[in-house]
C-alpha positions in Angstrom: 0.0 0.0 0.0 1.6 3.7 -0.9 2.3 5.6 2.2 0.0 8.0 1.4 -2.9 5.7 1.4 -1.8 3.9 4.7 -1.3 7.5 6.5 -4.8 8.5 5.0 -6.5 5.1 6.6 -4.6 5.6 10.0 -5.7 9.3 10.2 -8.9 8.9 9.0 -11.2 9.7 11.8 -9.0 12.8 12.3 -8.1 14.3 9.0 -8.2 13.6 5.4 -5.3 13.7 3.3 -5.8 16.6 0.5 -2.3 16.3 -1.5 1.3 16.8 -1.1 2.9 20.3 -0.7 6.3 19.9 -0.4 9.1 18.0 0.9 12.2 18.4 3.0 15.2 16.5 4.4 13.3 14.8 6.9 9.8 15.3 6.1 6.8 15.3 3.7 4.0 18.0 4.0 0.2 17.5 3.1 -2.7 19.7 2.8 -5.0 18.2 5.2 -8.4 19.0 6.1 -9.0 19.0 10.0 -12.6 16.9 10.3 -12.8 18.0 14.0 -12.6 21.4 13.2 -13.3 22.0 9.8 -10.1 23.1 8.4 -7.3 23.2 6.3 -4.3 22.2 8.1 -0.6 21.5 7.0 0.5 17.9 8.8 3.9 16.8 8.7 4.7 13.4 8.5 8.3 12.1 9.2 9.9 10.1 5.8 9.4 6.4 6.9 12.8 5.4 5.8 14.8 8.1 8.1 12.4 6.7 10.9 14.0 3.0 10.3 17.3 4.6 10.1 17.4 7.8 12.3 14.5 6.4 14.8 11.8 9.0 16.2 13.4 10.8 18.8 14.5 13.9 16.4 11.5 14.7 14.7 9.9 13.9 17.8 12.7 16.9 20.0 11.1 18.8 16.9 7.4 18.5 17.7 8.6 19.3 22.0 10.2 22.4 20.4 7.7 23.3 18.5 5.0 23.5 20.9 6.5 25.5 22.8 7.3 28.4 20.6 4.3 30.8 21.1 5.1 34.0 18.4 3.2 36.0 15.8 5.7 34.9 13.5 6.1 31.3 14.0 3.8 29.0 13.2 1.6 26.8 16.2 1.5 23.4 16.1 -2.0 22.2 16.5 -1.9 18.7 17.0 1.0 15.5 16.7 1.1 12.0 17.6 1.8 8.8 15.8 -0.3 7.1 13.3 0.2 4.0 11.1 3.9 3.7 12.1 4.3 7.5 10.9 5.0 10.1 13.1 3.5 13.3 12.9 2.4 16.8 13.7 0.3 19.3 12.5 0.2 23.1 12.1 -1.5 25.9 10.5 -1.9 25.7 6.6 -1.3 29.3 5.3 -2.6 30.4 2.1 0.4 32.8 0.7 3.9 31.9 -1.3 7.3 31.7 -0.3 9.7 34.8 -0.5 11.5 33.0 -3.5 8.3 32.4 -5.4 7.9 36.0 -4.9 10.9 37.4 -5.6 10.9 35.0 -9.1 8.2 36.3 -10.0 8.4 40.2 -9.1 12.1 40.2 -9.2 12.6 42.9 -6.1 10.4 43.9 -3.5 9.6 47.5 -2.5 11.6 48.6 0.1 8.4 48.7 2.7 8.0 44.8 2.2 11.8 43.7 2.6 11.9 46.0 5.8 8.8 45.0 7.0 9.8 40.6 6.5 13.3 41.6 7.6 11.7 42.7 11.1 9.6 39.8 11.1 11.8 37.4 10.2 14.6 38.9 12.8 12.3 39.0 15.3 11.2 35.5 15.3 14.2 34.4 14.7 15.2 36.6 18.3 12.5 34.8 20.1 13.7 31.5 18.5 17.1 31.6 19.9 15.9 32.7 23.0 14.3 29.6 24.0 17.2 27.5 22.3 16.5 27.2 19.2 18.6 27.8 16.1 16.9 27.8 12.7 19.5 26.4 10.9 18.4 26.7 7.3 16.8 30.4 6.6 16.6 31.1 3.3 13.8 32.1 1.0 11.9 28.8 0.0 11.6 28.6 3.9 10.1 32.3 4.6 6.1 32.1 3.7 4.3 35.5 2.6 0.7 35.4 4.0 -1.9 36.6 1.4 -3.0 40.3 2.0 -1.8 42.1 4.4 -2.9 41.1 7.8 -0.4 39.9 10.2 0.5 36.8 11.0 -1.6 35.5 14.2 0.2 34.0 17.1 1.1 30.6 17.1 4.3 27.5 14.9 4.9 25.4 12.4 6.4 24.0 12.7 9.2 24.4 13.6 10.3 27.2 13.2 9.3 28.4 9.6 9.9 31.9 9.2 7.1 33.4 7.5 5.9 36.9 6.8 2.2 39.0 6.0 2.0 38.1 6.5 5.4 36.6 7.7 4.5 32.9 9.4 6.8 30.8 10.9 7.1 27.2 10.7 8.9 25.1 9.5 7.7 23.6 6.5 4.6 23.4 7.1 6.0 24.4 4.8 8.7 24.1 6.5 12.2 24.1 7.9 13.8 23.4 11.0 15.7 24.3 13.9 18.8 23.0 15.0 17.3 20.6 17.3 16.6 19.0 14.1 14.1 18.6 11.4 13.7 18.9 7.6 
């Protein structure tokens, strides 16, 4: 059975597998629609063959970290546990692009945007390493622009996604890690 179609039937009761939105080192991100609550979610689902090789415990040190990161500009986790034999955890899905999608297609960004994802970027990043944690991989795939202009509400990813107005943080979703490890 394909792994998506196991992780669907394990999470069944919980969420139902929309598609595939990306994935990283250590992980693969779906769209996911949250039956309890009615609504899109990003979950992220450690790759099964680092599980057989690099066991659990990292991606799980990612989840503890994770939900314990409370900032506008980082991504809440929602949910996590283990399904199926898969590990994984669950965090707002944020409608938007990533900063390299936008600066392929617009080339540069007025000077108001840059400032204003510098700030929110740095200052996530601020709170981040304050609690321990060091994104290790910021770079523009892994900084997601809200749509319009709101800001990003308080919550992670993930782990630590940096993310921007609206500047979110998680990582992955989308979705990139901190140094206490994930993809």
């Amino acid at each position: 059975m394909p792994e998506t179609d196991r992780l669907s039937a394990a999470l069944a009761d919980r969420y139902r597998i929309e598609r595939e939105l990306g994935q990283g080192g250590m992980a693969t991100v779906y769209l996911a629609h949250d039956l309890r609550h009615d609504r899109l979610v990003a979950l992220k689902v450690l790759r099964p063959e680092l599980a057989a090789i690099l066991g659990a415990e990292r991606f799980l040190q990612e989840i503890k970290t994770t939900a314990n990161l409370q900032h506008p500009h980082i991504l809440p986790l929602h949910d996590s546990g283990e399904a199926g034999g898969s590990v994984f955890y669950v965090m707002p899905y944020v409608e938007g692009e990533s900063l390299r999608d936008r600066l392929q297609r617009d080339k540069q960004l007025p000077v108001e945007d840059a400032v204003r994802i510098a700030r929110e970027v740095a200052s996530a990043l601020d709170y981040a390493h304050r609690h321990g944690v060091v994104h290790r991989d910021i770079k523009p795939e892994n900084i997601l622009l809200h749509e319009g202009q709101a800001p990003a509400r308080r919550g992670d990813c993930s782990a630590l996604r940096a993310t921007s107005s609206g500047a979110r943080t998680p990582c992955r979703t989308g979705i990139s890690p901190p140094m206490t490890g994930g993809s």
